[in-house]
C-alpha positions as CSV (number, residue, x, y, z in Angstrom):
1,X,0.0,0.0,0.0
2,X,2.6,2.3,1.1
3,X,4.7,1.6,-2.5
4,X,1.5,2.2,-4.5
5,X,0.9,5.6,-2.4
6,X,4.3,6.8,-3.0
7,X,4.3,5.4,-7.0
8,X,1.6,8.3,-6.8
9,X,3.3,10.6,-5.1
10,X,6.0,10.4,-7.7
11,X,3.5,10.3,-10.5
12,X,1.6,13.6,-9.7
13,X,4.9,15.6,-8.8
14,X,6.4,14.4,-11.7
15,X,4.2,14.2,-14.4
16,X,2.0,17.4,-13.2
17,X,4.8,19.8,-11.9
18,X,2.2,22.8,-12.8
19,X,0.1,21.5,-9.9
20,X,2.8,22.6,-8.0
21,X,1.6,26.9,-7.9
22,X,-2.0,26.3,-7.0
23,X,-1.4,23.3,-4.5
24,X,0.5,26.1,-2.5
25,X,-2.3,28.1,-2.6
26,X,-4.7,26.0,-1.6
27,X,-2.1,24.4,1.2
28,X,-2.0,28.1,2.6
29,X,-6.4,28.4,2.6
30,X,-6.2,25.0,4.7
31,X,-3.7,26.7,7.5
32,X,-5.4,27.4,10.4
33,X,-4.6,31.3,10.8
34,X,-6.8,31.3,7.6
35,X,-9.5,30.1,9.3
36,X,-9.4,32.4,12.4
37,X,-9.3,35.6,10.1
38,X,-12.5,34.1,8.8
39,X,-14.1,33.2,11.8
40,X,-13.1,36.5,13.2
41,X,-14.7,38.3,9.9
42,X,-18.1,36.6,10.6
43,X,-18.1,37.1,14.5
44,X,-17.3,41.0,14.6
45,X,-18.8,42.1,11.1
46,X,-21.1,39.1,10.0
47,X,-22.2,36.7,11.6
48,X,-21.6,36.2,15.7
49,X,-23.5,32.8,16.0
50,X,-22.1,31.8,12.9
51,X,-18.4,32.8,14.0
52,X,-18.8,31.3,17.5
53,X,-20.1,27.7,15.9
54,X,-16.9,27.8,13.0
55,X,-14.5,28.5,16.2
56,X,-15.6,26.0,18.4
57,X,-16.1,23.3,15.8
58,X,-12.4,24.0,14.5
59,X,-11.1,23.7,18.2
60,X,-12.5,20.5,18.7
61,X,-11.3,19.1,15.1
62,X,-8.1,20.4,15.8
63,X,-8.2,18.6,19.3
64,X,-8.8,15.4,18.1
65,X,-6.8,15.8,15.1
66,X,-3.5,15.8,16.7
67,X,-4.7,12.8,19.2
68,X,-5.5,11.0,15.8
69,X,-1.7,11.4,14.8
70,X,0.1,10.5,18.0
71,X,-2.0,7.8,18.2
72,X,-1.4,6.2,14.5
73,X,2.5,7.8,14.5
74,X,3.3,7.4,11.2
75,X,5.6,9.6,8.9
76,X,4.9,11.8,5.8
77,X,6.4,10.0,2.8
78,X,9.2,12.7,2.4
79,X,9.9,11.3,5.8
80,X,11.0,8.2,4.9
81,X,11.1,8.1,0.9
82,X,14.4,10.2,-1.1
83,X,12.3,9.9,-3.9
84,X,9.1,12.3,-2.9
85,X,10.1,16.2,-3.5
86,X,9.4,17.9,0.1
87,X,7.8,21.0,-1.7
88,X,6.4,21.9,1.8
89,X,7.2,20.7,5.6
90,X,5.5,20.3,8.7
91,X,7.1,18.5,12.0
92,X,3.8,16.6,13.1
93,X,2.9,13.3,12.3
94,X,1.1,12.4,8.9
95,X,-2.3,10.1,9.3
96,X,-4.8,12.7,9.3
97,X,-4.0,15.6,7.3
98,X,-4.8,18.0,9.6
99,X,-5.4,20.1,6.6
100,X,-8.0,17.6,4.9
101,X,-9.9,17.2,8.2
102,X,-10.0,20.8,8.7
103,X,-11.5,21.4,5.3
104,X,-14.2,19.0,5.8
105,X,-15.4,20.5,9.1
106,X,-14.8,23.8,8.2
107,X,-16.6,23.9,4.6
108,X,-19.0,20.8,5.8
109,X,-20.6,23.5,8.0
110,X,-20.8,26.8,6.0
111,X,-22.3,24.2,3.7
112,X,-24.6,23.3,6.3
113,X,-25.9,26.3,7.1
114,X,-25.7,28.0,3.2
115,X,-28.0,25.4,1.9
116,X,-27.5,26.2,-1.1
117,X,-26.6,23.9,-4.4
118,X,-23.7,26.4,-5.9
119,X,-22.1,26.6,-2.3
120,X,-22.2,22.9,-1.7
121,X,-20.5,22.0,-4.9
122,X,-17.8,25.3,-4.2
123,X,-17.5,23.7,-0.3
124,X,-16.8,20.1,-2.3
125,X,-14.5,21.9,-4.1
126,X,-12.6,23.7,-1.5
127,X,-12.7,20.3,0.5
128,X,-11.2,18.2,-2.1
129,X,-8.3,20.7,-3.4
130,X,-7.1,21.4,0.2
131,X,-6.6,18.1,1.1
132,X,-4.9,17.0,-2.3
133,X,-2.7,20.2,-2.7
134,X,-0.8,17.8,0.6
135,X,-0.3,15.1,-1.7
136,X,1.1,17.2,-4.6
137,X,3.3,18.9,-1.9
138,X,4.7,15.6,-0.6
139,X,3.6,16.3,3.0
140,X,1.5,13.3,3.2
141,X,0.2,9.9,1.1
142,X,-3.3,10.0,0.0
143,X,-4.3,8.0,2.7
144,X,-3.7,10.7,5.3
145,X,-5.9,13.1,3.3
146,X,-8.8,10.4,2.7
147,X,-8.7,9.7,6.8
148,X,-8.7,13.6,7.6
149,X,-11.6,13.6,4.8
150,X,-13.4,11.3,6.9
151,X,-12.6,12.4,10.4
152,X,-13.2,15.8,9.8
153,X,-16.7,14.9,8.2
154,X,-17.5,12.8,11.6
155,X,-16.5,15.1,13.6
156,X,-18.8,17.9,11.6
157,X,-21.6,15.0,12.0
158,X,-21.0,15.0,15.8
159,X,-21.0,18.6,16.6
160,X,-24.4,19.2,14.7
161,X,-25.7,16.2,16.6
162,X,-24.6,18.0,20.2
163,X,-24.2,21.4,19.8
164,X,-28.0,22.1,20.4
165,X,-28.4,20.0,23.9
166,X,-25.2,20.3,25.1
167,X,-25.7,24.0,24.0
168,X,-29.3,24.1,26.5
169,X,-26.9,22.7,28.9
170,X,-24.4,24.9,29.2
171,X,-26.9,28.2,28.5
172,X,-28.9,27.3,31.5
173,X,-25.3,27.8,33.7
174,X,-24.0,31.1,35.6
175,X,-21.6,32.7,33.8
176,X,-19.1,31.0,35.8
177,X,-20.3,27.6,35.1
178,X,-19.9,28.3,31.4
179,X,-16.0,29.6,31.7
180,X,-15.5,26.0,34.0
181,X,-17.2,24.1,31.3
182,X,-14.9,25.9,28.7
183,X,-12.1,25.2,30.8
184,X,-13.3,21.7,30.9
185,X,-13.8,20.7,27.7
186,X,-10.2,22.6,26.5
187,X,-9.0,20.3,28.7
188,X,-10.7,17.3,27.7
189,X,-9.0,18.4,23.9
190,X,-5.8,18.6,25.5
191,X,-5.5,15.8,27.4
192,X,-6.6,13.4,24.6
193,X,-3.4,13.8,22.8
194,X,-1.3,13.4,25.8
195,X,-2.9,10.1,26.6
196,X,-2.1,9.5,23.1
197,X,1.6,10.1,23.4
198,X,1.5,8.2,27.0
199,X,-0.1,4.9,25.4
200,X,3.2,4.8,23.2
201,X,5.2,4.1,26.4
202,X,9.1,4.0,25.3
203,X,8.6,4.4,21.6
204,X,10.8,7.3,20.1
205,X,10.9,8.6,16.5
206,X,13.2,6.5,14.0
207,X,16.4,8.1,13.6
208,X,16.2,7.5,10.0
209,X,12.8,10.1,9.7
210,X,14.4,12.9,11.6
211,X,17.6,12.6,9.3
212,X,15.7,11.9,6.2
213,X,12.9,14.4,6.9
214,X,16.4,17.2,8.0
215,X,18.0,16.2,4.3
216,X,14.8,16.3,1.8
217,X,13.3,20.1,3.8
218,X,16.1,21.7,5.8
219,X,13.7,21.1,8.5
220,X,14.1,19.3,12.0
221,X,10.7,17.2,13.1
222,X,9.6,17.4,16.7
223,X,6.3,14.9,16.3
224,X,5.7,14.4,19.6
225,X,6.0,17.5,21.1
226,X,2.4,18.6,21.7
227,X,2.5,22.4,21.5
228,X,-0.5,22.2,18.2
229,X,-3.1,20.4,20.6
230,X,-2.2,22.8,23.6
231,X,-3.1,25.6,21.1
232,X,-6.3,24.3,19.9
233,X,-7.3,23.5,23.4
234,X,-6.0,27.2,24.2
235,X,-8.3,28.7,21.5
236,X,-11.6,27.1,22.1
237,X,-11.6,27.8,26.0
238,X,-10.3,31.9,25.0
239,X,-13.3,31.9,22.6
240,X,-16.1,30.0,24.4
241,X,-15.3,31.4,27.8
242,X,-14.7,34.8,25.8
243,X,-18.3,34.6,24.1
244,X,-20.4,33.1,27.1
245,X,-19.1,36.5,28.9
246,X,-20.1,38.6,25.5
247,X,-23.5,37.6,25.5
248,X,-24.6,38.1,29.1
249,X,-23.3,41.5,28.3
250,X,-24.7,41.6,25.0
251,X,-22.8,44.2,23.5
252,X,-21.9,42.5,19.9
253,X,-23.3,43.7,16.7
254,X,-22.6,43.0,13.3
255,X,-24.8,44.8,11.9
256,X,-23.2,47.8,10.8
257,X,-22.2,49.7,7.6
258,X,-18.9,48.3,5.4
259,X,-16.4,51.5,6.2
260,X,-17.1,50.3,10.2
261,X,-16.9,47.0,9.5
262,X,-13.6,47.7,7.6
263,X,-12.2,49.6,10.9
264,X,-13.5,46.9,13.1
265,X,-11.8,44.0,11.2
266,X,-8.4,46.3,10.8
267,X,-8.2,46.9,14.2
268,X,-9.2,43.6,15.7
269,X,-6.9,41.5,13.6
270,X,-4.1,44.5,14.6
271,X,-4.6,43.9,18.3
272,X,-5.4,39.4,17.5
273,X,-1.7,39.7,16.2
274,X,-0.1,41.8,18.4
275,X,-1.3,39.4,21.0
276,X,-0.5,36.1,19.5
277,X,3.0,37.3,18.5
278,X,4.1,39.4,21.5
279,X,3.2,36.5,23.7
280,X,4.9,34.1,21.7
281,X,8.4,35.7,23.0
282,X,7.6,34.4,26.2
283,X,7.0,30.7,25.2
284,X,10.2,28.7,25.7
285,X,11.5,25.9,23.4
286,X,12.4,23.9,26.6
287,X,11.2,22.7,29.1
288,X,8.0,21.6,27.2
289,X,6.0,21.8,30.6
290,X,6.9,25.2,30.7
291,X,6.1,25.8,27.1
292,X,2.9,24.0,27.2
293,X,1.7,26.4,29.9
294,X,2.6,29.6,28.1
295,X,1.5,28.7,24.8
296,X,-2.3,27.4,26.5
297,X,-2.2,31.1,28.1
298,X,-1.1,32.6,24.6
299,X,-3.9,30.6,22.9
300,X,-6.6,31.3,25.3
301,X,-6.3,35.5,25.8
302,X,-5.5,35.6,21.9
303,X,-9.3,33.5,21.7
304,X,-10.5,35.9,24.1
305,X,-9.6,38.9,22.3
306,X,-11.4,37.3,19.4
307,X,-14.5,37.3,21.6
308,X,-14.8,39.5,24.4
309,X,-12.1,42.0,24.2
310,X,-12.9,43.0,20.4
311,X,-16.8,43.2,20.7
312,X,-15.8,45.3,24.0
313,X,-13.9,48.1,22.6
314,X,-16.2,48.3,19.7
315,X,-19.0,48.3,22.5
316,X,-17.5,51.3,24.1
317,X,-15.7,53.7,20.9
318,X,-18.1,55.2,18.9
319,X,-15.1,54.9,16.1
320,X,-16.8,51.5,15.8
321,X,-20.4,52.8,15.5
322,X,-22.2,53.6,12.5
323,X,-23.1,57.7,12.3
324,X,-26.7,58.4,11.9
């Protein structure tokens, strides 16, 4: 299986180089930043309920996503194959393509909610060229982007089922309740991948996929480090805690005219980055307990920026008002 996979592999880089320009692109619309300066468009300007839904479901996918590849630990085929071009790199594990299960959760629900004919077959669309642009870049086999495909479409499937009781649920709580159940299930996320990584007792990384994933990229692999499901479980407490507070106060509004929406997005995207890269001076490479701490803390305010402090200051500047 794994010779036919990388047969293909070989094929497609090979005998399709042109591929190579708009796999890129589409590789970049699956990264998850992308998503956050979407679901921050639709919760400040658009869409609150809308944003809120996209930013919890993409926590939880993200979550499980990097339990999924401790658990499996296998390589990408530039890993382990001289012959697959590393056109891209990424230090995680392969099996899923976080990138294919992204896609599917991400554009299974605008799909959801569109209902519309044109969108679904542009969502199909979106779904199927992020996750092969992977494959064309030589960051994973085919198999990694068919199992994100599927995970990511379960995982879509489970959050419609639940989001409505669990949503009653968590509603009919103080506002302190909600920010523990936040806390709660970021930790649930969390702690998934690091029973993961404890179920593979002594098991360390071949030797021969750090040296031949350092030859074909120039870049070192750290798979089971754990820093990407700290930051997803970061992100979706930030937001939900961050949003349960926004609505008791109820200041949020999106609907306003496009030069305020402009200023809104401008500045809240401004402030999102200043957060998430002025913290990240403080997260250390070493120790990882250390780093795991910071980066949940760098995760979380940066989610609760997104919001609560955004919809705040628009709340209170009448910069971020429409003039009658």
């Amino acid at each position: 299986m794994a010779d036919l996979q990388i047969a293909f592999i070989q094929e497609v880089q090979g005998g399709a180089a042109w591929l190579e320009g708009p796999a890129r692109l589409f590789s970049l619309l699956g990264l998850p930043a992308l998503y956050l300066l979407v679901i921050a468009y639709f919760y400040w300007c658009r869409d609150p309920r809308l944003g809120l839904r996209l930013a919890l479901l993409m926590g939880i996918s993200g979550g499980i996503n990097e339990a999924f590849k401790v658990a499996f630990h296998l390589p990408r085929p530039y890993w382990v194959c001289p012959e697959v071009r590393a056109l891209e790199s990424y230090p995680s594990f392969g099996l899923p393509s976080a990138h294919a299960q992204g896609a599917a959760s991400f554009w299974g629900l605008l799909a959801v909610e569109a209902r519309a004919r044109w969108f679904l077959v542009l969502a199909a669309a979106m779904i199927f060229c992020i996750g092969g642009s992977r494959v064309v870049l030589g960051v994973h086999y085919p198999l990694d982007v068919v199992a994100g495909w599927g995970f990511g479409l379960l995982v879509l499937a489970g959050f419609l089922a639940l989001e409505k009781p669990v949503g009653r649920r968590v509603a009919a709580l103080p506002l302190s309740g909600q920010v523990l159940a936040a806390f709660a299930g970021s930790l649930v996320l969390a702690l998934a991948s690091f029973a993961a990584l404890a179920s593979l007792g002594d098991w360390e990384v071949p030797a021969s996929w750090a040296a031949g994933a350092l030859d074909r990229s120039g870049e070192a692999i750290h798979p089971l480090a754990l820093l990407d499901a700290v930051t997803a479980s970061g992100l979706f407490f930030g937001f939900a805690a961050g949003a349960a507070a926004e609505h008791r106060r109820g200041s949020i509004c999106a609907a306003t005219g496009g030069s305020v929406r402009l200023l809104r997005y401008t500045f809240g995207i401004a402030v999102a980055g200043a957060i998430w890269f002025g913290l990240g001076l403080f997260v250390p490479p070493e120790p990882l307990s250390a780093a795991y701490v910071l980066q949940y803390l760098r995760a979380a305010t940066a989610g609760a920026w997104v919001s609560f402090g955004a919809p705040a200051a628009f709340a209170h500047s009448d910069v971020f008002r429409d003039r009658a």
